[in-house]
C-alpha positions in Angstrom: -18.6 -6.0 -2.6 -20.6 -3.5 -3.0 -19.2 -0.5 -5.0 -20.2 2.4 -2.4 -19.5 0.8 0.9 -16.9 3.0 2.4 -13.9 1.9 4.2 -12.4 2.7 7.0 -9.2 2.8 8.3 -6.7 3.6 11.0 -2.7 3.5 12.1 -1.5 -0.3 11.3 -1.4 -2.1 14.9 1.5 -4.7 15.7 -1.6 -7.6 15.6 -2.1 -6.6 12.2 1.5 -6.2 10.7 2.2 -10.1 12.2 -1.1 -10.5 10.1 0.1 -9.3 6.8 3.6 -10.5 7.4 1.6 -14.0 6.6 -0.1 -12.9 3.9 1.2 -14.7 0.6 0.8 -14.1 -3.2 1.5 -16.8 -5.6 3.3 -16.9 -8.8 5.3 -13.6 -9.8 3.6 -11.7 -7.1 5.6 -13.5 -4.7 8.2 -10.7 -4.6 5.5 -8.9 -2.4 5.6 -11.4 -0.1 7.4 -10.1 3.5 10.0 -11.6 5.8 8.1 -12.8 9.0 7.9 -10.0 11.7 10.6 -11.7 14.1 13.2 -10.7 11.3 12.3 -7.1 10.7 11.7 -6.9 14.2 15.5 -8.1 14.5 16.8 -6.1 11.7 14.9 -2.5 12.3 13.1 -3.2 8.8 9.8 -3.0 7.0 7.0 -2.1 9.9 9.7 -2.0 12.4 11.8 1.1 10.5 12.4 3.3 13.8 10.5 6.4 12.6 8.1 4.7 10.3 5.1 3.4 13.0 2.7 6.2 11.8 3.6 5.3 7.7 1.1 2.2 7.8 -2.5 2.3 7.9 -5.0 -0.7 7.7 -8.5 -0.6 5.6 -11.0 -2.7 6.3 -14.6 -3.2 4.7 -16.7 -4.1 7.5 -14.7 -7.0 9.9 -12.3 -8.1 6.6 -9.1 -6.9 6.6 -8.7 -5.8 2.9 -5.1 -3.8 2.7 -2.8 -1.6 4.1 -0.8 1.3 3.1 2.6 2.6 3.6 3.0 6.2 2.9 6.3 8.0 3.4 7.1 11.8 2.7 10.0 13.0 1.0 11.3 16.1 -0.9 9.5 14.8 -4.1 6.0 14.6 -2.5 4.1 11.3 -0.9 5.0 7.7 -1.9 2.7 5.0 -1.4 2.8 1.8 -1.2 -0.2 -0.4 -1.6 -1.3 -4.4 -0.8 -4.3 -5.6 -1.1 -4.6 -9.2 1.1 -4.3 -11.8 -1.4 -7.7 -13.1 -0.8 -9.1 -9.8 -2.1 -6.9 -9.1 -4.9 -9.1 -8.5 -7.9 -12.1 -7.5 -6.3 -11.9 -3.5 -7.1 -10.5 -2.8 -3.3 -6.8 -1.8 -4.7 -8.5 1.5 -6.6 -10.6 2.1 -3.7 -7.6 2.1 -1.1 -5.4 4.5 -3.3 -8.2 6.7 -3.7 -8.9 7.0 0.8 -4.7 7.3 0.9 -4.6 9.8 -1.5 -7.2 11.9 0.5 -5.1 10.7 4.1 -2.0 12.3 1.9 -3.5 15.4 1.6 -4.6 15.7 4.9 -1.0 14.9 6.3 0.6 16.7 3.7 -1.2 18.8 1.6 1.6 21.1 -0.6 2.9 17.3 -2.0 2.4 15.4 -4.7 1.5 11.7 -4.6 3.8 9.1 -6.3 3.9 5.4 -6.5 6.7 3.3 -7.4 5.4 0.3 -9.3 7.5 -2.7 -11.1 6.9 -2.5 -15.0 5.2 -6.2 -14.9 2.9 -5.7 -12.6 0.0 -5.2 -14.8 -2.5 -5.5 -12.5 -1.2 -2.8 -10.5 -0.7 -0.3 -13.1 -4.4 -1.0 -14.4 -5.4 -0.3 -10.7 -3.3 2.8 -10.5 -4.4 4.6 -13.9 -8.0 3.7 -12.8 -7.6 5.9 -10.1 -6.4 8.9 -12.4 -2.7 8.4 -12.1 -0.2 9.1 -14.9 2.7 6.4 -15.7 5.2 9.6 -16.6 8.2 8.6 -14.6 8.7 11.3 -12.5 10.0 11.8 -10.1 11.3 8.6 -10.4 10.6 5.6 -13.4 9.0 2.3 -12.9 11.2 0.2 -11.5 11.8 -3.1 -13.4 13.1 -6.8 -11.7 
């Protein structure tokens, strides 16, 4: 990977949720892995959240899908969510993918804030996310544990 490729990006399409809906991590990262489409399809959950279609974007660098993003406005600011495709985990593409959402964010929404919720474990997450210049202060809301 080269360091100053840019990525691109664009509203997540229903190809690509069934696509990460079969994306699976291993060991504790598990957790992150997602009910198959036909269920939250069924249930009106995850990408099928009536509402939520315009929340998800997809980032690729050049024809890999790398990650996708969920970002949701509230009255505390801009949460995001973040996944990197397992086969890419590690590679640097998590701190590049918070940086292009945090400039999406302000676009969309540029009087908020951008938080993330992240489990207290997750290590490699938090490493990613203070990388990026973000503060573990717990606010608005604390890491989450479990």
């Amino acid at each position: 990977m080269k360091s100053k490729d840019k990525l691109t990006c664009h509203f997540l399409t229903e190809e690509e949720k069934w696509q990460v809906s079969d994306w699976k991590y291993s060991g504790e990262y598990e957790i992150y892995n997602l009910p198959p489409c036909e269920v939250q399809k069924q249930q009106q959950t995850g990408f099928f959240t009536p509402g939520w279609e315009k929340n998800y974007y997809s980032f690729y660098d050049g024809d890999r899908f790398i990650a996708y993003i969920n970002m949701r406005e509230d009255k505390e600011g801009v949460m995001l969510g973040i996944s990197v495709n397992p086969a890419y985990c590690n590679r640097g593409y998590g701190q590049r993918v918070l940086e292009d959402a945090c400039i999406i964010s302000q676009k969309r929404c540029p009087d908020k804030c951008v938080y993330l919720i992240v489990r207290t474990w997750n290590q490699r997450a938090i490493a990613c996310y203070r990388k990026a210049g973000f503060v573990i202060d717990g606010k608005p809301f604390e890491m989450v544990t479990g």
